[in-house]
N, C-alpha and C positions, 0 to 999 in steps of 0.2 A: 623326474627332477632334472634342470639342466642345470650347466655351470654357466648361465646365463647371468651379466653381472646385475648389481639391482638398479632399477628405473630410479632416476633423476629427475626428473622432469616434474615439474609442479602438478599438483594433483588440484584443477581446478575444480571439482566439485568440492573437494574440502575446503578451499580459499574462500571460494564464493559463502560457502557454507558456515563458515567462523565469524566472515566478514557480517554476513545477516545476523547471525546471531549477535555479535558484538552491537551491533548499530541498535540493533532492536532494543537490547537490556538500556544502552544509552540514551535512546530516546524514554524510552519508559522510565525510568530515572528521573529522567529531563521531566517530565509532564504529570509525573504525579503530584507533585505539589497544586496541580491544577486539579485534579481529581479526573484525569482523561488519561489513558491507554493510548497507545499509537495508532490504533484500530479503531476507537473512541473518534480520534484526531482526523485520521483518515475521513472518515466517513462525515464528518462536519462540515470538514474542509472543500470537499468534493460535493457534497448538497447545496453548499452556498453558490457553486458555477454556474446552476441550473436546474428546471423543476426536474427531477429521477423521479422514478417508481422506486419499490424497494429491490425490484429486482432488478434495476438498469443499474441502481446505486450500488448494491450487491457486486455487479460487473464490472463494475469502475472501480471500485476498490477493492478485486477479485478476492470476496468473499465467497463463500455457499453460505445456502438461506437460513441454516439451521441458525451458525456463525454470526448474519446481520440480524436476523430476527434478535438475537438476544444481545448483539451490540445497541438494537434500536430500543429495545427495553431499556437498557441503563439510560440510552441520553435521554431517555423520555423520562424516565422515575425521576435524573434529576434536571428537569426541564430545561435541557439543551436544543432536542429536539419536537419534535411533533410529526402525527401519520397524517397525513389530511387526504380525502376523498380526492379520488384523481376526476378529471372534468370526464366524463361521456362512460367511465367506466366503473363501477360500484364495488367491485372486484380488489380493483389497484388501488393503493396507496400511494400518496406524494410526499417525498420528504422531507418538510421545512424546518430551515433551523430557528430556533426560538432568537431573540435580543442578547439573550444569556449566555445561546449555544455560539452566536457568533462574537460574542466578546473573549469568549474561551477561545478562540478559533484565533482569534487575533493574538492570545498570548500564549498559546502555543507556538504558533508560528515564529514567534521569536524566539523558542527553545528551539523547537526544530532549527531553523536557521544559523544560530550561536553552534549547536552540536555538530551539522553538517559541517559548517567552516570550519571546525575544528579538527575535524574528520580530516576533511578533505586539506585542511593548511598543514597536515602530519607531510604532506606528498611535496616533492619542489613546485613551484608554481609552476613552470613549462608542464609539468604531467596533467595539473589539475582537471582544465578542460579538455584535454586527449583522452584519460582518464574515465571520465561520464559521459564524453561521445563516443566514445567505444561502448559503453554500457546500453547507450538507448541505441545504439548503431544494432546490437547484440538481441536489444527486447525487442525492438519494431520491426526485426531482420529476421535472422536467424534460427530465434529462440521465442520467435511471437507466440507460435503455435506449440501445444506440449504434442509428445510422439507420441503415434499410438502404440501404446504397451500389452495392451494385454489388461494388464492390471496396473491403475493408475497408481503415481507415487503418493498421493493424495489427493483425496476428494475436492473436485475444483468446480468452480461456479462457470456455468457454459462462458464462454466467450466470442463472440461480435467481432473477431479478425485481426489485423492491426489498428483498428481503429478505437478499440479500449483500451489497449497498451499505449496508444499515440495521446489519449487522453488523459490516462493516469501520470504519463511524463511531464507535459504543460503544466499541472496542478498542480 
């Protein structure tokens, strides 16, 4: 034991940590009246930019497969989505969002949007955009790649470099 006095210093895994978790229960909050999860949303959201497989879509909303497989069940039970045959390969699936799934997508978006500004309008305005370009400054940089551990902190869906973090931020 020392007489070392105690660390000050913000403990950013927990900030970061509280921060996701608080956003998360709020969006979730946010979207239920919709009948869509944030994960639900994600994944609608991200299929309307372009044709995915379910495994590109999976990486783009850094799922594992267990995780989309059964996110893709719910939007399909309530026909948001649809798997449709990918061209040249019988194997793959394409993931198109149904009329339904994109009307939902459109009003989520306005929750999403209402709760982020609400979020983000808690901070003075000079931080705001300092704020979230420090953060994708942090995902496309630094922090794109997870370390190698040993033993992962959680089972994560392979990832394609900066360039599925650089597209999950555009979206």
């Amino acid at each position: 034991m020392t007489d070392d006095p105690p660390r000050t210093d913000a403990d950013l895994m927990l900030l970061l940590g509280q921060t996701t978790h608080a956003l998360a229960n709020e969006l979730a909050a946010g979207l239920q009246c919709l009948g869509l999860s944030p994960r639900g949303h994600c994944v609608l959201s991200k299929a309307m930019v372009g044709e995915f497989t379910q495994g590109a879509l999976a990486q783009v909303c850094d799922l594992d497969r267990t995780t989309m497989v059964a996110t893709l069940d719910e939007l399909e039970a309530a026909g948001l989505a649809e798997r449709l045959p990918a061209p040249g390969d019988r194997r793959a699936r394409i993931i198109a969002v149904t009329e339904a799934g994109a009307a939902k997508v459109a009003e989520g978006r306005a929750i999403v949007d209402d709760v982020y500004d609400d979020v983000l309008g808690s901070l003075p305005a000079r931080e705001r955009a300092a704020f979230v370009g420090a953060l994708e400054r942090l995902v496309t940089g630094r922090l794109s790649e997870p370390a190698d551990c040993g033993r992962p902190v959680r089972r994560r869906a392979e990832r394609s470099s900066t360039v599925v973090t650089q597209e999950i931020i555009r979206h």
